[in-house]
C-alpha positions as CSV (number, residue, x, y, z in Angstrom):
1,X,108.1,74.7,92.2
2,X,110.2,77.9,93.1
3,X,109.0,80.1,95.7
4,X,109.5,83.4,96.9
5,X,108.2,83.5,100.7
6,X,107.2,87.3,102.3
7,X,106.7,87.5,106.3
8,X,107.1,87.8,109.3
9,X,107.8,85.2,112.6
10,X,104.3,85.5,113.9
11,X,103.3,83.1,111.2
12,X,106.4,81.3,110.0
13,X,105.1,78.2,110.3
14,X,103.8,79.0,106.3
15,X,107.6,79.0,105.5
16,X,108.2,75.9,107.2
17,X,106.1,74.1,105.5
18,X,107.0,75.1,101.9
19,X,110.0,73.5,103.5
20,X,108.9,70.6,104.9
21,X,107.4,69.6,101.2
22,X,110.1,70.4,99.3
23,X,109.8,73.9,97.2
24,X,112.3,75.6,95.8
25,X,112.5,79.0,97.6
26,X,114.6,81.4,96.1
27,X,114.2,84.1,98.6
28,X,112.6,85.4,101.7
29,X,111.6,89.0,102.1
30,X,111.3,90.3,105.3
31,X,111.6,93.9,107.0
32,X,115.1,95.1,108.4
33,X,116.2,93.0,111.4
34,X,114.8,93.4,114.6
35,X,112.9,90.8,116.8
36,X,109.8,90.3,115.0
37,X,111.8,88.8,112.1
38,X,114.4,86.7,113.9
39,X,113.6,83.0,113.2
40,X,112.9,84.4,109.5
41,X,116.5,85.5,109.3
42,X,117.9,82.5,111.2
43,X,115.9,79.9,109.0
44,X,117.1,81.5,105.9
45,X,120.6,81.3,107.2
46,X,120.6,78.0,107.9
47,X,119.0,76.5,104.6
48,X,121.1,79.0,102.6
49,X,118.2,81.2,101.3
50,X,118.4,84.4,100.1
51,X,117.1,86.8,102.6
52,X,116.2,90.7,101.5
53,X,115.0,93.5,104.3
54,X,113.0,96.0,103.5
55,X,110.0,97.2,100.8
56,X,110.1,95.1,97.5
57,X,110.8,96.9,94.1
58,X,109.6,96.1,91.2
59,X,113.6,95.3,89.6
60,X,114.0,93.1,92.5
61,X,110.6,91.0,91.9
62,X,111.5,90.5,88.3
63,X,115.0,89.1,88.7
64,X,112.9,86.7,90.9
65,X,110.2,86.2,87.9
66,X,112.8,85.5,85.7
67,X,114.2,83.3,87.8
68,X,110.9,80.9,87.0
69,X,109.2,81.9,90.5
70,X,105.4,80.3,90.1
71,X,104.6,81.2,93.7
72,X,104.7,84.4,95.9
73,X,103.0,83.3,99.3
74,X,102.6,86.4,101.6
75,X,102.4,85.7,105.5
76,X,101.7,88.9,107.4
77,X,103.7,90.8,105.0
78,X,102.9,95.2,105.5
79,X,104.1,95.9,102.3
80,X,103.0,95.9,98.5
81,X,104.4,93.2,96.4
82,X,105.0,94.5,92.7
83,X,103.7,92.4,89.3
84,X,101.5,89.9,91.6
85,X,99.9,89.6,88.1
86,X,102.5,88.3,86.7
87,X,103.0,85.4,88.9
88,X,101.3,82.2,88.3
89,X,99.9,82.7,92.0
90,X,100.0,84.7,94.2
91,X,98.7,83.9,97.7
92,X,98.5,86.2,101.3
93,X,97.5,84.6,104.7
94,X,95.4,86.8,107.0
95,X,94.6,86.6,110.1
96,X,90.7,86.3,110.4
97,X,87.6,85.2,108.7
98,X,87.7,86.9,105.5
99,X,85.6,88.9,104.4
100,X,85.6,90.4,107.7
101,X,88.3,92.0,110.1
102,X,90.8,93.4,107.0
103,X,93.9,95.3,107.7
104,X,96.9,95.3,109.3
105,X,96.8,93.3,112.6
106,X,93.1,92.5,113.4
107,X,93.3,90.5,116.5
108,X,92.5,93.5,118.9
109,X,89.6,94.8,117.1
110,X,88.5,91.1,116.5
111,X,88.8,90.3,120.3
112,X,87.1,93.8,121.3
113,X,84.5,94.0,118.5
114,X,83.6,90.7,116.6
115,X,84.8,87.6,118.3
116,X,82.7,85.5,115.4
117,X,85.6,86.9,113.1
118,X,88.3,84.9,114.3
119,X,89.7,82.7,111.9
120,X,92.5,82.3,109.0
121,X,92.6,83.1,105.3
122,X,94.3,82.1,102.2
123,X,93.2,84.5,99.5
124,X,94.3,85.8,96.2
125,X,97.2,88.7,96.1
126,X,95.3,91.9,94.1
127,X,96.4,95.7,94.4
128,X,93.6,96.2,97.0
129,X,94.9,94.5,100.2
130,X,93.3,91.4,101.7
131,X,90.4,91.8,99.1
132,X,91.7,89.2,96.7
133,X,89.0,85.4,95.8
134,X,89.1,83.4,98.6
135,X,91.3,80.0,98.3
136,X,90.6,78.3,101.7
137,X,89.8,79.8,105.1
138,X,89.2,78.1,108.8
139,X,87.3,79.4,111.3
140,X,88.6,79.8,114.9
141,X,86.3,79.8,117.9
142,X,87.4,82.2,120.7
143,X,86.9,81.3,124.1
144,X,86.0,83.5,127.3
145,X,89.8,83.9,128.1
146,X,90.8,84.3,125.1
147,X,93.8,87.3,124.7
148,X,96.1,88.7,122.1
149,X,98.8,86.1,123.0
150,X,96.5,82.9,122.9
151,X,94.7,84.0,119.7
152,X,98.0,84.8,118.2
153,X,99.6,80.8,119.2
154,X,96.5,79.6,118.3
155,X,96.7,81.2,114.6
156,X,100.3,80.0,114.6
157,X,99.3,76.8,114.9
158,X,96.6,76.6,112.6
159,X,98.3,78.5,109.7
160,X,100.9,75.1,110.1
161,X,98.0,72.7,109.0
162,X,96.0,75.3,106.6
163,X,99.1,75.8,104.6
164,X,99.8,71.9,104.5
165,X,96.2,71.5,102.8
166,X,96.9,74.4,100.6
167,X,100.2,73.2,99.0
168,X,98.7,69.8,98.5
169,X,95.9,71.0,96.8
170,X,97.6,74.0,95.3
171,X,96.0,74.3,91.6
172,X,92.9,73.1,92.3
173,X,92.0,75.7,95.6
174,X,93.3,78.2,93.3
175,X,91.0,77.7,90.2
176,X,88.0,77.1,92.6
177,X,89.0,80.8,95.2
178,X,85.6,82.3,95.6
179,X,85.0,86.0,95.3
180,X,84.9,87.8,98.4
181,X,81.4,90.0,98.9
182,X,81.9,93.7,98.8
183,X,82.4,94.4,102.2
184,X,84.2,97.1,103.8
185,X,85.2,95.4,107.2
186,X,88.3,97.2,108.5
187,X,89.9,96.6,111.3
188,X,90.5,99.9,112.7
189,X,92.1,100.4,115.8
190,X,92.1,104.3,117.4
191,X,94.1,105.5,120.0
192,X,91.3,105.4,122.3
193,X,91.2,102.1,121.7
194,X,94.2,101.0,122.6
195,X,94.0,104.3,126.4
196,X,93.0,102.6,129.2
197,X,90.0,105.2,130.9
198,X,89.8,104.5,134.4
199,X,86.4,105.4,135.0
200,X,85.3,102.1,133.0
201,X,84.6,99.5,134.6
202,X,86.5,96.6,135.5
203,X,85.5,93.9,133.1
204,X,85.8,96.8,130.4
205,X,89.6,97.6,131.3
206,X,90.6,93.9,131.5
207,X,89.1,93.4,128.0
208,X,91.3,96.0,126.4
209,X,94.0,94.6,128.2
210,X,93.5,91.3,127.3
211,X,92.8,92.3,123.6
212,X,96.5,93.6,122.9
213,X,98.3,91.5,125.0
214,X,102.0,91.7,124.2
215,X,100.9,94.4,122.0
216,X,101.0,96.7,124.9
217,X,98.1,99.0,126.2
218,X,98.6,102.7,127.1
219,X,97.7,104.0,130.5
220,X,98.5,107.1,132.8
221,X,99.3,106.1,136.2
222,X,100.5,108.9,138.9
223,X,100.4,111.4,135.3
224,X,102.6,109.2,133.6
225,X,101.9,107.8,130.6
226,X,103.1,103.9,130.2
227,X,102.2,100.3,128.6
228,X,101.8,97.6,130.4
229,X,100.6,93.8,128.4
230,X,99.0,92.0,131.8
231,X,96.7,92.7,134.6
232,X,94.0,91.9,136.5
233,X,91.3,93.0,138.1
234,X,88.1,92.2,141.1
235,X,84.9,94.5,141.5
236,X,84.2,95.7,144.5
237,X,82.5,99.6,145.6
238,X,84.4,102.2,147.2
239,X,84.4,105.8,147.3
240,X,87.8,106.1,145.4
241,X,88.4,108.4,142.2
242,X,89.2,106.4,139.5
243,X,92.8,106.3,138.3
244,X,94.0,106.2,141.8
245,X,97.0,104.2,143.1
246,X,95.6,102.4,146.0
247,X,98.3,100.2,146.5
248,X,102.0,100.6,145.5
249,X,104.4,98.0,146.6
250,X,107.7,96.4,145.0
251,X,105.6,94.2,143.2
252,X,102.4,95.8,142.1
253,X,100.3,99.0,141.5
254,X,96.2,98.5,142.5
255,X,94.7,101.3,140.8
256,X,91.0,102.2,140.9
257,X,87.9,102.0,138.1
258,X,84.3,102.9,138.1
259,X,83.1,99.4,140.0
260,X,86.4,97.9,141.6
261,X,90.2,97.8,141.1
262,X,93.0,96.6,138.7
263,X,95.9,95.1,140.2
264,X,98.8,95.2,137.6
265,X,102.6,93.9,138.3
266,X,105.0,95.9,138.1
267,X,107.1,93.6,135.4
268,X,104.4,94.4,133.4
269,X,104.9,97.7,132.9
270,X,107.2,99.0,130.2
271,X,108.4,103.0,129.4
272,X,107.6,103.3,133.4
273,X,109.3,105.3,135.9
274,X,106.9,104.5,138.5
């Protein structure tokens, strides 16, 4: 069967497995090089795949249409794919437990606001994003440690095994894809969100933190604004305003919160000056 794939590295384990069992894939779509996309350019280097950066038009998707493509399988993809309808299927993996947690990248609002949400979906491509029948979904159960990073690996992993079962059972999942319920869970993440406030407490700050991980968190320390990805944290009283640099050594920066202190390294902290 001849594919086109659309994604990202985070979960390219979807493209290695349309590999693995032998389809056809006529091209990759990914967004203009930079980091995020790297094994994605590198992997359709070396099996001599077509790669193309940047939005799809609806030329371009026809040529590959015409072409006989039967399958467009989305993986983390931020951009609206043209004449899905067309397409004998048409298939997006998301990151959570649809119909819950839509949107572009979930994990932080999962991790912050609904843990039970964790999870991976196969669903139907429509016009409306990650609202499409529901072909085959796995829950994921989040532990007390759980961060950005091992929710991420853990959905990387998972996506390798989901997709397996989907392409082995391709026409029949997609016949038997369930409705999703009308239900208008968005992820939405606000800037206030993602700003630490110092005069939470501690178990409060080292959530957020935790919850965008290599995302990066924003935080003003000595009035400047940075983002730092790690910390941590102890409670203990004291008479300290909150957002106070305590300590500040070559290594780390101990900053006070409402009931204690968060101790963050200093190779942790990016677009600092400090």
């Amino acid at each position: 069967m001849k594919v086109a794939y659309f994604g990202y590295d985070n979960v390219i384990t979807c493209l290695y497995q349309l590999i693995e069992k032998g389809y056809d894939i006529q091209g990759i779509f990914t967004g203009k090089p930079c980091a995020a996309n790297e094994k994605i350019r590198s992997c359709a280097a070396q099996k001599n795949i077509a790669l193309i950066a940047g939005k799809p038009d609806k030329n371009l998707i026809q040529k590959y249409l015409e072409k006989g493509v039967e399958l467009f399988l989305s993986a983390e993809y931020p951009w609206e794919i043209p004449l899905i309808e067309q397409v004998k299927y048409a298939i997006n993996c998301h990151p959570s437990w649809l119909p819950y947690a839509k949107g572009k990248t979930p994990l932080p609002w999962i991790l912050l606001n609904h843990p039970e949400y964790a999870g991976l979906s196969f669903h139907k491509m429509t016009e409306t994003f990650d609202a499409g029948d529901i072909i085959l979904q796995k829950k994921i159960n989040i532990t007390e440690n759980e961060t950005y990073d091992t929710l991420s690996a853990r959905i990387y992993i998972l996506a390798a095994s989901l997709t397996g079962e989907l392409l082995d059972n391709l026409n029949q999942l997609y016949i038997k894809a369930t409705p999703q319920p009308d239900d208008k869970s968005l992820a939405e993440i606000t800037e206030q969100d993602r700003t630490i406030n110092w005069g939470e407490d501690t178990q409060t700050i080292l959530n957020q933190i935790k919850a965008f991980g290599s995302l990066g968190i924003l935080a003003t320390i000595q009035q400047k604004q940075v983002t730092l990805i790690q910390a941590s944290g102890f409670k203990e009283n004291h008479s300290f305003k909150p957002g106070a640099v305590i300590q500040d050594n070559f290594q780390n920066l101990t900053i006070a919160c409402s009931d204690g202190f968060i101790v963050i390294q200093k190779n942790s902290i990016f677009n600092s000056n400090l």
